[in-house]
C-alpha positions as CSV (number, residue, x, y, z in Angstrom):
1,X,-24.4,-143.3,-221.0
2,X,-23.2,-140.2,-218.9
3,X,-24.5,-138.5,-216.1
4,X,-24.7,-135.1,-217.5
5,X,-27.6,-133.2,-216.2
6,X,-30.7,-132.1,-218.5
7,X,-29.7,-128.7,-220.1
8,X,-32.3,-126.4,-220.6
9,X,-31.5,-125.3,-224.5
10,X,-32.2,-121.8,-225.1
11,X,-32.7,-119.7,-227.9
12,X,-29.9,-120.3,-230.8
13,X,-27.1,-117.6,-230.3
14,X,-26.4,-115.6,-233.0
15,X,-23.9,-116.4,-235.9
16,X,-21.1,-114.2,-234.4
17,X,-20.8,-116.0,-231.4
18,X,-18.5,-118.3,-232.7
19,X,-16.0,-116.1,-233.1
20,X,-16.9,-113.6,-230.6
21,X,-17.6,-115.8,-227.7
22,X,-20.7,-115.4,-225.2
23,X,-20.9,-111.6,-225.3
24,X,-24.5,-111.6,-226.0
25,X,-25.5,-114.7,-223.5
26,X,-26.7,-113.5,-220.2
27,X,-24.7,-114.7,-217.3
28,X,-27.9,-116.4,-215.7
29,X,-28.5,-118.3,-219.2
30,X,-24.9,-119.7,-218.8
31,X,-25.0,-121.1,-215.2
32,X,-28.1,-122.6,-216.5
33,X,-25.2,-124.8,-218.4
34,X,-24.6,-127.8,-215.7
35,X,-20.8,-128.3,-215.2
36,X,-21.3,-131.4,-212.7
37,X,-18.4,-134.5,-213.2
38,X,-16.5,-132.0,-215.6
39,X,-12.8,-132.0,-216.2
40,X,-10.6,-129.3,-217.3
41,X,-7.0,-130.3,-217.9
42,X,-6.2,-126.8,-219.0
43,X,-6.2,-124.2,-215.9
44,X,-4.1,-121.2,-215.7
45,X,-3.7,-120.0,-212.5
46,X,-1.2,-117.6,-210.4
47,X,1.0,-117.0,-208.8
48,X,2.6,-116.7,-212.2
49,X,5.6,-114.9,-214.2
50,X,2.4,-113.5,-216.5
51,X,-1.0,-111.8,-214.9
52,X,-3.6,-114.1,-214.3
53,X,-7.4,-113.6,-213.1
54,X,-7.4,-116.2,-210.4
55,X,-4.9,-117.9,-208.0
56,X,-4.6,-121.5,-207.3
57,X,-6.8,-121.4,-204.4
58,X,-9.9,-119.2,-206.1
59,X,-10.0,-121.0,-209.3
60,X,-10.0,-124.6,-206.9
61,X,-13.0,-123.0,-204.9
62,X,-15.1,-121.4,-207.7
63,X,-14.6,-125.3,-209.8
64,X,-15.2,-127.1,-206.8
65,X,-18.5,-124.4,-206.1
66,X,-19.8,-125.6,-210.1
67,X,-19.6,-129.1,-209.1
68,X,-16.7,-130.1,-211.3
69,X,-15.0,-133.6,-210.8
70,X,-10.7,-132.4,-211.4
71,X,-8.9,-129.6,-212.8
72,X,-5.3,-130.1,-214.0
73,X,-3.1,-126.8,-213.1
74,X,-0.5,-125.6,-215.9
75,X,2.0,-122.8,-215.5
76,X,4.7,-122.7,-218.4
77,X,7.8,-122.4,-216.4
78,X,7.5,-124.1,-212.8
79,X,6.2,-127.4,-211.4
80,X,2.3,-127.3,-210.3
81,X,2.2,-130.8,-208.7
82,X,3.3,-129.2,-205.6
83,X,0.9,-126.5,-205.6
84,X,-1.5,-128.9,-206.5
85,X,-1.5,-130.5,-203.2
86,X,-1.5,-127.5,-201.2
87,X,-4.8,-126.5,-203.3
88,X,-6.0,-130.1,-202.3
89,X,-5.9,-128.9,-198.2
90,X,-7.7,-125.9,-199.0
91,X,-10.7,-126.9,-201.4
92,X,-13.2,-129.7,-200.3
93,X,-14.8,-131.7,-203.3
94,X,-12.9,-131.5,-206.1
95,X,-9.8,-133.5,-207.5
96,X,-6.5,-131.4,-208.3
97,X,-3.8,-132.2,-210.0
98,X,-0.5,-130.6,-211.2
99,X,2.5,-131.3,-214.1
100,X,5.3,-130.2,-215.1
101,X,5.9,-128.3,-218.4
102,X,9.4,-129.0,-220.2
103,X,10.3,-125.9,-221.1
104,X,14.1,-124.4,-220.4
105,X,12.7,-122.4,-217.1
106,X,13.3,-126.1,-215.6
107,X,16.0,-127.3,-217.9
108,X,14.5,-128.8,-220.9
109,X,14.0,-131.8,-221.8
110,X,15.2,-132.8,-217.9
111,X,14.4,-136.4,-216.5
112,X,15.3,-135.7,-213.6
113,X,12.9,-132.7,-212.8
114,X,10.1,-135.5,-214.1
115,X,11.5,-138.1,-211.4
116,X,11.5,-135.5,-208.9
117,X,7.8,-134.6,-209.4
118,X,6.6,-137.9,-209.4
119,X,8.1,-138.5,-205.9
120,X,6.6,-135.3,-204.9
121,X,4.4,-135.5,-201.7
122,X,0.7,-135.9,-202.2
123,X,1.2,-137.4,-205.5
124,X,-0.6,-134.8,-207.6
125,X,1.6,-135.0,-210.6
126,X,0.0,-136.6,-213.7
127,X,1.2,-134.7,-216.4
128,X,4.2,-133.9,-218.6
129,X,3.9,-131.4,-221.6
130,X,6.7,-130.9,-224.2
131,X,8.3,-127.8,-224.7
132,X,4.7,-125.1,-225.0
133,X,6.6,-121.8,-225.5
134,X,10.1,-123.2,-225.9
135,X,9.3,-125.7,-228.6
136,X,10.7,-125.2,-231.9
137,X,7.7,-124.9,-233.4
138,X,6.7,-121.6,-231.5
139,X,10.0,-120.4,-232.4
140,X,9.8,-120.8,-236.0
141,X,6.2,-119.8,-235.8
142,X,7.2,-116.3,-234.3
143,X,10.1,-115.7,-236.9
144,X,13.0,-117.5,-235.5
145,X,16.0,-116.2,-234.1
146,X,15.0,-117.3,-230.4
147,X,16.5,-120.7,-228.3
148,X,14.3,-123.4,-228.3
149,X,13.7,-127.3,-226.6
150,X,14.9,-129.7,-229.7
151,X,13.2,-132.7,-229.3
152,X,14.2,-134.6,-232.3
153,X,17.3,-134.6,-234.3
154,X,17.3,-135.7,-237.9
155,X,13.9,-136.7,-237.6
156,X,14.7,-139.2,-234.3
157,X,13.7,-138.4,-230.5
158,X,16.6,-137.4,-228.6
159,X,17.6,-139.8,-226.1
160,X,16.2,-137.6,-223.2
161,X,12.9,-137.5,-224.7
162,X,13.0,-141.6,-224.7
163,X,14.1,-141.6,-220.6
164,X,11.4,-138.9,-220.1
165,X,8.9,-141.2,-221.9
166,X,10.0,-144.5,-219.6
167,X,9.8,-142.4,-216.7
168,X,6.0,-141.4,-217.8
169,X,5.8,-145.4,-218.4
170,X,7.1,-146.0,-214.9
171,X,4.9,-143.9,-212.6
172,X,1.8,-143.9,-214.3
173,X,1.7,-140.4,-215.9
174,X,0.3,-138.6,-219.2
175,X,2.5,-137.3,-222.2
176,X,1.0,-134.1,-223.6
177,X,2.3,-133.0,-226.7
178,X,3.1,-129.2,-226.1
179,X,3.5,-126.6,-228.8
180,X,4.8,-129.9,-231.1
181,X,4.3,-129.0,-234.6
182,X,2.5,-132.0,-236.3
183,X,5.1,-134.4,-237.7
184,X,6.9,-134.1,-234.6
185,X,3.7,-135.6,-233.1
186,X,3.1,-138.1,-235.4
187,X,6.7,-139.0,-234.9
188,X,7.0,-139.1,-230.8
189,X,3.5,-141.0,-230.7
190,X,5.1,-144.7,-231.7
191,X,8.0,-144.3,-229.8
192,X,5.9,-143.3,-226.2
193,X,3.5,-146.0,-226.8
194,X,6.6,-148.5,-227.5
195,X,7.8,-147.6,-224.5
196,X,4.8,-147.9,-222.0
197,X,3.7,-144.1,-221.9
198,X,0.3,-145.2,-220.9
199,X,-1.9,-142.0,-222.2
200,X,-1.3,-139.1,-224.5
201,X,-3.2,-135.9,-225.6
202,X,-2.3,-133.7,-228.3
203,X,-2.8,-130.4,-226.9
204,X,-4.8,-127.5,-228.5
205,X,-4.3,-129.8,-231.7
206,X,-5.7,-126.7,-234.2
207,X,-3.8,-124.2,-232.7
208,X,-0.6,-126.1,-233.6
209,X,-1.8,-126.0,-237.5
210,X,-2.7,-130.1,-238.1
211,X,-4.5,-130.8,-240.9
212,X,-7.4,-133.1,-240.8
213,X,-5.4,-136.1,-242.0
214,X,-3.0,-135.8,-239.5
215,X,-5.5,-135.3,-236.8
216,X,-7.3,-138.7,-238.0
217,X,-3.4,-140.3,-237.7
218,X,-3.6,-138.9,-234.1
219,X,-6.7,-140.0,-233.3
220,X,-5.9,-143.7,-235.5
221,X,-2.9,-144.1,-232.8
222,X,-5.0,-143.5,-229.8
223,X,-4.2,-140.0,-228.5
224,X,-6.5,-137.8,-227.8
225,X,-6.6,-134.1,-229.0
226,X,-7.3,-131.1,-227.4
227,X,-10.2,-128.3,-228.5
228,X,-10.0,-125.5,-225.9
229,X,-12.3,-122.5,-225.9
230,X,-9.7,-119.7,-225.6
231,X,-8.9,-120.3,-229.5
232,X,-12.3,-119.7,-229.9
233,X,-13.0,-116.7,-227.4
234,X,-9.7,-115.3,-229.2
235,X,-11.0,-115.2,-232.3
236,X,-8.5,-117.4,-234.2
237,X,-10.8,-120.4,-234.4
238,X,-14.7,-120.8,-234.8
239,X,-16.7,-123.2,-232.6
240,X,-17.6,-124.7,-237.1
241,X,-14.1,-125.8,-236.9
242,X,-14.4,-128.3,-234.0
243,X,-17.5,-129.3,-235.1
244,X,-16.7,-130.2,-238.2
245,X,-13.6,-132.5,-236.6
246,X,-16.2,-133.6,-234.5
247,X,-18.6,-134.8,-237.3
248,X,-15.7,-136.2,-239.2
249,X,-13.8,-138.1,-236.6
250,X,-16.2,-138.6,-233.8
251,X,-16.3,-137.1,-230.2
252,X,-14.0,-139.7,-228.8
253,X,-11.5,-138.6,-230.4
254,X,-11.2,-135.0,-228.4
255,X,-11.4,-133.4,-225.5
256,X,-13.1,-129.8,-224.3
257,X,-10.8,-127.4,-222.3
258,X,-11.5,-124.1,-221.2
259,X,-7.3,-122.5,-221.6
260,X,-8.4,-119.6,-219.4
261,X,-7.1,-118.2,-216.7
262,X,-5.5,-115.4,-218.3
263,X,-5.8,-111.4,-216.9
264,X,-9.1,-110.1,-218.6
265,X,-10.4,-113.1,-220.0
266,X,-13.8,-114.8,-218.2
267,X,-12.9,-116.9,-215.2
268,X,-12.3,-121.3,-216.2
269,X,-16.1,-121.7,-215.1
270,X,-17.4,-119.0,-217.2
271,X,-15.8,-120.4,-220.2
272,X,-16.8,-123.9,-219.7
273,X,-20.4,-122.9,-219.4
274,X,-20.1,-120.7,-222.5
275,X,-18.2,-123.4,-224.9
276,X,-20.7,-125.9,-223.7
277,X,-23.7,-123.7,-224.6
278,X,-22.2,-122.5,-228.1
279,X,-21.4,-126.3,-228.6
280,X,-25.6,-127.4,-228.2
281,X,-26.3,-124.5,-230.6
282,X,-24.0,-125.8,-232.9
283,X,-25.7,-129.1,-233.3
284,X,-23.3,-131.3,-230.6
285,X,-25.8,-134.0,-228.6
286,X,-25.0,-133.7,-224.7
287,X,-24.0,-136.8,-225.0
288,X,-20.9,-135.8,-227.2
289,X,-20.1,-133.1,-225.0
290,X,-20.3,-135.6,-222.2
291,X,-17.4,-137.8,-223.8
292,X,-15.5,-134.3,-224.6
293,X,-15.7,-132.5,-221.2
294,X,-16.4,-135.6,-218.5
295,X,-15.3,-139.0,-219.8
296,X,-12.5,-138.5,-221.9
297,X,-10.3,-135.8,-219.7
298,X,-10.9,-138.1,-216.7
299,X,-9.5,-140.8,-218.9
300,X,-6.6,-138.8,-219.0
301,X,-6.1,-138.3,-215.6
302,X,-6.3,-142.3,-215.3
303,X,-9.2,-141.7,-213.3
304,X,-12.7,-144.1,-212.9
305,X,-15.2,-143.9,-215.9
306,X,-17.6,-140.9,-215.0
């Protein structure tokens, strides 16, 4: 069992709040939400090439204040491990950790920028995503016309993606899938685990358009897919969706992730209180959410069971 602290369930929000978000929950309801041993792998922060609500250092602080175990630190088109570390000086009580995102801001599909972050100081890289803007699924999503990160040809992963995925292999890290559309997922997910690749997530696994069967493919070969609140706060998915995945394929096979950290949008801690409350009303046990939001991120990070 987890350690997740009692919740005090409050009155059902209303209908709309699973598209809407928390508009209508006061803000002493929500930090009535415990966020103790939690794990986001999802943080936005600045100093960035797009606004953002919080830096490194206030979004550490304000987790690290909610009593949250380890936030993982993604920025699009530069290394976080490093920043990572620095964070780790600053902010007492909380794990950080950083990645590096393959996108062409640091060359593609570049082994060498993934060798170079694991030998960073401080050792605070765990994670490598995939192309997220630069994949060739966001460009053929937006219309085309725009360069993109190939990272198959003819329906077989480029040799760079296979030295990327024995460099994961090597130094312990986690492959997260990026903006891969589906197939491509299915299609890397043999090949990392053939080669050692020792943990995988699929990230924001709705937002990339998989249908249930290939979600139960992902979850049949062991990876773990991503629900994020800021598909729901946005509107573009309801908090029914992920709980009908949830019902169908069981709460191991996902993990809860706030994606915030974007200019105007509630702050990571806000959001995690929110998507956890809208989660009880929708019928998930805490103990579901525990295996979402504490165990299975952690598991990700390679850290101890919580």
């Amino acid at each position: 069992m987890g350690r997740m602290k009692r919740v005090v369930v409050l009155p059902t929000i209303a209908a709309g709040m699973a598209v809407v978000g928390a508009a209508a929950v006061a803000q002493g309801q929500e930090e009535e939400i415990s966020l103790e041993g939690v794990v986001d792998l999802h943080f936005h922060t600045g100093p960035d090439s797009r606004p953002r609500s919080v830096d490194d250092i206030e979004a550490s602080r304000l987790a690290a204040e909610a009593g949250m175990r380890a936030i993982l630190l993604k920025n699009h088109f530069t290394m976080t491990a490093d920043r990572a570390a620095i964070a780790m000086e600053q902010v007492d009580g909380l794990e950080i950790f950083g990645g590096l995102v393959l996108n062409r801001a640091v060359g593609g599909i570049n082994p060498e920028a993934v060798r170079q972050m694991a030998a960073f100081s401080g050792r605070r890289g765990k994670v490598v995503w995939l192309p997220t803007f630069d994949s060739e699924y966001a460009a053929t999503s937006s219309g085309g016309g725009v360069p993109y990160v190939p990272i198959l040809e003819g329906g077989e992963p480029l040799p760079a993606v296979l030295e990327v995925f024995e460099l994961l292999a090597e130094h312990d890290l986690t492959l997260a899938m990026g903006h891969s559309a589906p197939g491509e997922v299915l299609r890397l997910i043999p090949e990392a685990k053939r080669l050692g690749v020792p943990r995988i997530l699929v990230t924001h696994v709705f937002s990339q358009g998989a249908t249930r069967e290939q979600m139960r493919q992902m979850a049949d070969a062991e990876a773990i897919m991503e629900i994020d609140w800021l598909a729901v706060h946005g509107g573009g998915r309801t908090i029914e969706d992920y709980v009908s995945a949830i019902r169908d394929l069981g709460a191991d096979a996902f993990f809860m992730s706030s994606d915030l950290g974007q200019e105007g949008n509630p702050v990571h801690t806000d959001g995690l209180r929110t998507y956890i409350r809208a989660m009880l009303d929708a019928g998930i046990t805490e103990e579901e959410i525990d295996t979402m939001i504490r165990r299975n991120p952690a598991r990700l990070l390679g850290l101890d069971p919580w």
